[in-house]
C-alpha positions as CSV (number, residue, x, y, z in Angstrom):
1,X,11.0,16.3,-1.4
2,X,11.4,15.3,-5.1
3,X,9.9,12.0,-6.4
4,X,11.2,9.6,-8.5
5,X,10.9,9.5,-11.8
6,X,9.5,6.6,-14.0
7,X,12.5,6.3,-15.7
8,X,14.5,5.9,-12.6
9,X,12.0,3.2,-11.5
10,X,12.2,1.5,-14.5
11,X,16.2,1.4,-14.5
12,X,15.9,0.0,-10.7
13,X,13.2,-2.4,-12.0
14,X,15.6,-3.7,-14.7
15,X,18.6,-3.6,-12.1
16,X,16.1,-5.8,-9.7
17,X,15.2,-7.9,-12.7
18,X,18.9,-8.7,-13.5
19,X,20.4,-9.5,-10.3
20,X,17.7,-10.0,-7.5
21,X,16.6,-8.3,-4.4
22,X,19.9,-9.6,-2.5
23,X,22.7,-8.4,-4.4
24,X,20.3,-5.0,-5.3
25,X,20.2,-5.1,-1.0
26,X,23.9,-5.2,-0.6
27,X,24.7,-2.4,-3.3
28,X,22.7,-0.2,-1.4
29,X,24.6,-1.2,1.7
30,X,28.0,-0.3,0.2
31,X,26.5,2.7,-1.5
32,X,25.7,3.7,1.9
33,X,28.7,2.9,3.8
34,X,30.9,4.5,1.1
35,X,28.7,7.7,1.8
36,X,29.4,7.5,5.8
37,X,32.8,7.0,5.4
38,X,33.0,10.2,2.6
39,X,31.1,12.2,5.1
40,X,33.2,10.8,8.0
41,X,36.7,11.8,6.3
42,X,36.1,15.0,4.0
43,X,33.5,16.8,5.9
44,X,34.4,15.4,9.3
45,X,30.2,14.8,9.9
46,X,30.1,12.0,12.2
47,X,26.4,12.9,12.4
48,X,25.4,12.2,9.4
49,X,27.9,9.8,9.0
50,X,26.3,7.6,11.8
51,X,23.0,8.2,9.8
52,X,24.5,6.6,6.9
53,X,25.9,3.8,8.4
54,X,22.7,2.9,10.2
55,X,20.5,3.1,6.7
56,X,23.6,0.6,5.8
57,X,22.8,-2.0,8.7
58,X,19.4,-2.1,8.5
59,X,19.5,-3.3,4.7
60,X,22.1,-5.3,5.4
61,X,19.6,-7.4,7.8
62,X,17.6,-7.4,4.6
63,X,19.8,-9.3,2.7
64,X,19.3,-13.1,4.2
65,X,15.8,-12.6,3.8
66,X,16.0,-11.9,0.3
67,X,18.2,-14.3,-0.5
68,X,15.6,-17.2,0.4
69,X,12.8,-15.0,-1.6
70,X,15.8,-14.6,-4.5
71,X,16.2,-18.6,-4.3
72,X,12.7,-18.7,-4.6
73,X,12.4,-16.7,-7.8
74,X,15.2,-18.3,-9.4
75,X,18.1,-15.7,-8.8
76,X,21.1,-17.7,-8.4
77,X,24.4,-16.4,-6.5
């Protein structure tokens, strides 16, 4: 499985930095939707699609929570 690099922690660190944990929670979610719903329609992988879509609801539960910790470090919606 390949690792991360510090680079691309660093960028997500910055991206974190910039607009909180929230908004960083509901890219993700979109990112992974939009990957369902490419599977879904030009490879016709429901499977995988499903996967997709479930990675997307389970940060999507995230994103209340971080808003409070988000209010709580001063990132402001």
């Amino acid at each position: 499985m390949p690792q991360i690099t510090q680079d691309e922690v660093n960028t997500i660190e910055s991206i974190i930095d910039r607009v909180g944990m929230a908004e960083f929670a509901e890219t993700v979610t979109a990112i992974a939707h939009g990957k369902a719903e490419h599977l879904e329609s030009n490879w016709q992988d429901k499977g995988m699609a499903r996967v997709w879509n479930r990675i997307a609801r389970r940060f999507d539960k995230l994103v209340p929570s971080l808003e409070l910790s988000d209010d709580v470090l001063g990132f402001r919606r």
